[in-house]
N, C-alpha and C positions, 0 to 999 in steps of 0.2 A: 416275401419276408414274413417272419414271426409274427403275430398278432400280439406276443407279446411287449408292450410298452415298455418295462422297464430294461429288459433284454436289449432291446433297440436304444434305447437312454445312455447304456451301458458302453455300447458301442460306439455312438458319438461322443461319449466323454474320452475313451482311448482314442478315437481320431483326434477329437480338438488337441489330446497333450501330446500325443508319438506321433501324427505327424503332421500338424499343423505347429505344436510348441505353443497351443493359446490354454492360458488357463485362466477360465471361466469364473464371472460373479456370479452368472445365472445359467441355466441353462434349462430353455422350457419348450415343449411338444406343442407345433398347432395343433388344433385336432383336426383337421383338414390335411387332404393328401393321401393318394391311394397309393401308386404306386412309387411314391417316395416316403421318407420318413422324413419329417423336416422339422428344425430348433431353431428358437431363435436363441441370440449364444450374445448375453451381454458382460463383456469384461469390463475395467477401469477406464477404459481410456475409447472403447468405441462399441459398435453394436452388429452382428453379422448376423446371417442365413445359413445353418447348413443340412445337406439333404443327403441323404443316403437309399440306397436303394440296391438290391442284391441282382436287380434287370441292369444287364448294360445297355440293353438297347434303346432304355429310358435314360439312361445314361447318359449315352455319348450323344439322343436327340437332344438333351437340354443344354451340353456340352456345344454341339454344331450351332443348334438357333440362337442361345445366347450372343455367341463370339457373331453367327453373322448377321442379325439383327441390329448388335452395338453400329454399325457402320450407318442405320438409318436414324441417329439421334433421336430415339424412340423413349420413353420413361421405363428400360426394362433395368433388373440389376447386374450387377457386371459381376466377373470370376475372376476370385482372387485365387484361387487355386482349387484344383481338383485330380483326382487322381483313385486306385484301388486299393483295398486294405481286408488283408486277411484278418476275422477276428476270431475270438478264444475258442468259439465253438464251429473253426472252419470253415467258415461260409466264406465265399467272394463276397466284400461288400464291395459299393465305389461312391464316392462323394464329392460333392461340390461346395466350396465358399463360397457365396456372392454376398457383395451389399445388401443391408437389411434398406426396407423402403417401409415409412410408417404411412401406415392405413388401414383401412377395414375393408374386406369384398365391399362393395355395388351393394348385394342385396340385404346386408347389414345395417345401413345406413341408409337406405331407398327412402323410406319412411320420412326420413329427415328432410330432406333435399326440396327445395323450393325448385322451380319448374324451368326459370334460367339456369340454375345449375344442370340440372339434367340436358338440359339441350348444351349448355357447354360442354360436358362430359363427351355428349353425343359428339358434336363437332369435330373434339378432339381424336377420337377412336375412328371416326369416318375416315378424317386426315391418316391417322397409323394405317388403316387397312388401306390406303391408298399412295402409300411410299412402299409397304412390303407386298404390295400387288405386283411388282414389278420381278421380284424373283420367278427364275425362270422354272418351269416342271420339271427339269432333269434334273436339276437340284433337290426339291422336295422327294424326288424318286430316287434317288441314289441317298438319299438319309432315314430310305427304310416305309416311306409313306406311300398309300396309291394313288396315283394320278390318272383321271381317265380323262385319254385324248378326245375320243371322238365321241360324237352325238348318243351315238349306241351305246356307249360304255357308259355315260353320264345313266343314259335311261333305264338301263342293265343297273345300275350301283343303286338308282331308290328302288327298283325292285329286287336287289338286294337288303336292303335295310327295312323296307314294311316285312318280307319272309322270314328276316334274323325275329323282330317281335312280334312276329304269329309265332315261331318256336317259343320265343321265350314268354312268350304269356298260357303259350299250352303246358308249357313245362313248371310253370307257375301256380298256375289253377286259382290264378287270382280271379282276373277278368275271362273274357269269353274272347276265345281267338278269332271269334267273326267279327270284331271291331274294324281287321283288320281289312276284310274284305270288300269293305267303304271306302276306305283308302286306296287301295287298289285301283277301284272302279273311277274315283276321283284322278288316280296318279295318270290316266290314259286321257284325258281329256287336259293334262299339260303336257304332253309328250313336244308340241310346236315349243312351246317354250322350253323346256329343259334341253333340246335340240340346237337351239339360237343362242343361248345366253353365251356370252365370252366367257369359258373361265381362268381366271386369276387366281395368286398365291393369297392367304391370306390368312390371321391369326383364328383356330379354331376352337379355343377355348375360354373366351370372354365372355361369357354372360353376366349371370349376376354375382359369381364368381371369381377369384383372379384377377378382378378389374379393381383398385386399388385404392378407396375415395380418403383424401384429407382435408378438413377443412371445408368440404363442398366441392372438390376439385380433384379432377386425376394424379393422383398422386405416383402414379408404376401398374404396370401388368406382370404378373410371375409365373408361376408353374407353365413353361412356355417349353414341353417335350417334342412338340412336332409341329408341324403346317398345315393347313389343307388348302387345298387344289380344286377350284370349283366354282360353286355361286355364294360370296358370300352373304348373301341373305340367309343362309344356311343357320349360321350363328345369331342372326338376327331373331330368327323363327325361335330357336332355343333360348334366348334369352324370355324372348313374351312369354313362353309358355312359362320361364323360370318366374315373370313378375306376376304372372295368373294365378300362378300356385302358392305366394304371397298373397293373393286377393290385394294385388299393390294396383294403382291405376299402370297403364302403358304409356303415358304421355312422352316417356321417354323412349320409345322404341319411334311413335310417330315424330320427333325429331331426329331420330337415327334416319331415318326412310328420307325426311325432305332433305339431309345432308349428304343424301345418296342421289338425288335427283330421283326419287323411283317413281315409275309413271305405274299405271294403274294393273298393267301386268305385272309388273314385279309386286306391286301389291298383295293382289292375289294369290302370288306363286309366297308370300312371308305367309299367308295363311295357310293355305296347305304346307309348308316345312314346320311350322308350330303345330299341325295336327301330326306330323309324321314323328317329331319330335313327342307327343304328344303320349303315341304307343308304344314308343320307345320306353318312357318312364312305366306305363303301363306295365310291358314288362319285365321291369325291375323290382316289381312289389313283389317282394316273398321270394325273390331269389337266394339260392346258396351259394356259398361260395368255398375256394376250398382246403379254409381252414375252420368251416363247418358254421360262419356266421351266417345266419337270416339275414335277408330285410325285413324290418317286421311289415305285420300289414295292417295298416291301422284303418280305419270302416270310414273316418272322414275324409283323409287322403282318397280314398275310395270315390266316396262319393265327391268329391269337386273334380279327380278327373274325372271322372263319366258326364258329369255337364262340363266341365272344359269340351270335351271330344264331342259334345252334342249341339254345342252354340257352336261351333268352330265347321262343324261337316252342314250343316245348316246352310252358315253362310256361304261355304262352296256351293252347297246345293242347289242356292237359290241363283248366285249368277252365274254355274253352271247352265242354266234353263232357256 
């Protein structure tokens, strides 16, 4: 879609009136959201969500998870109606209503949060990721997502993901693409574990993001396009790195972990996914994109990943030994 904001503004106000028939007291842009465009849309009488986006395939994911999520009485929002909409400058758009849910990401509010709440939070998201553990792979693969079955595929997929950020940090010329060759060396010395783990459906984009806090408390999770198929420590590692790069404490990741039951290998195995995590942000610095925005790159960012990536490969190192 346009990077243009108010083009896109423009657009949700003809959908709210032609064809939804909602006319707006407010209507205001998060600034969050990439592959959607998303308002929050307050009339007289109530308060919604609506999202637009010119991908159908982001589409019809937030379309399927929504509706099949609702069945696990989960805090997601629900769809009041969604549908496609040609607009003045012919583009396919498609959009969704859902309930507004009040709250702030996770890592907006981290800061705030006394350390029983954190561990309640935790509680709560262990429980969700362990009601939609139960969706089965052929589900998550037929709405478009990969699922890898077998032991090889799993081990094949992170040596797909450390290779995608050796390119993209060469192509970056941020960092130095030998970070990644640490990783590597590290990823073969979990090959038994990423072999064993069971894996499960599970929500892949909860960090400190999308995770919804009110009051001190789980309020909702949203932007909810797809599933992943895997180890959900995955999300766990991504989150730490998200609270590192806060300079927030983890206290609340090591309550995610003891509400996981995780014994001392899966320990390990969240420290290497937040290193792997880790190159991934790596390289995102300075990337283009292609309606010709940067990521800038800022010299401090810089330097706290490179000691992220240096305390983090350390501690492999050492009980690697």
């Amino acid at each position: 879609m346009s990077n243009n904001w108010d083009t896109k503004r423009e657009t949700a106000l003809k959908i709210l009136t032609d064809e939804l028939n909602i006319t707006s007291v407010e209507v205001t842009r998060f600034p969050t959201g990439l592959c959607h465009s998303v308002y929050y849309v307050k009339t007289e009488d109530d308060e919604y969500v609506l999202r637009i986006t010119e991908s159908k395939w982001h589409y019809d994911g937030s379309v399927t998870w929504l509706n099949e999520l609702a069945r696990f009485e989960i805090p997601i929002p629900k769809i009041l109606k969604h549908g496609h909409y040609r607009d003045e400058y012919y583009r396919d758009v498609y959009y969704t209503l859902i309930t507004y849910i009040n709250g702030k990401d996770l890592g907006e509010v981290y800061h705030t949060l006394y350390d029983f709440q954190k561990r309640g939070i935790a509680k709560e998201l262990a429980e969700i990721q362990r009601k939609v553990s139960v969706i089965p792979p052929e589900k998550i693969e037929s709405a478009g997502s990969v699922v890898s079955y077998t032991p090889e595929e799993r081990i094949k997929s992170i040596e797909n993901n450390i290779q995608r950020s050796r390119e993209s940090i060469a192509a970056n010329k941020v960092f130095d693409p030998g970070v990644c060759d640490a990783v590597a060396e590290l990823a073969d010395t979990f090959k038994d574990y990423f072999a064993n783990i069971k894996p499960v459906a599970y929500l892949d984009d909860i960090s400190d993001k999308n995770v919804l806090i009110h009051g001190g408390r789980l309020a909702g999770i949203v932007d909810i396009d797809e599933m992943g198929y895997g180890d959900p420590l995955e999300i766990v590692g991504l989150t730490n790195l998200a609270l590192l790069l806060r300079k927030a404490d983890t206290n609340y990741i090591d309550y995610w972990l003891d509400e996981m039951l995780a014994n001392d290998d899966q320990r390990k195995a969240l420290t290497f996914y937040t290193l792997l995590s880790c190159i991934a942000v790596m390289g995102e610095q300075g990337a283009k994109f292609g309606n010709d925005a940067v990521v800038p790159v800022n010299q401090d960012k810089m330097a706290l990943l490179n000691s992220i990536y240096n305390k983090l490969l350390t501690m492999l190192q050492v009980t690697a030994e």
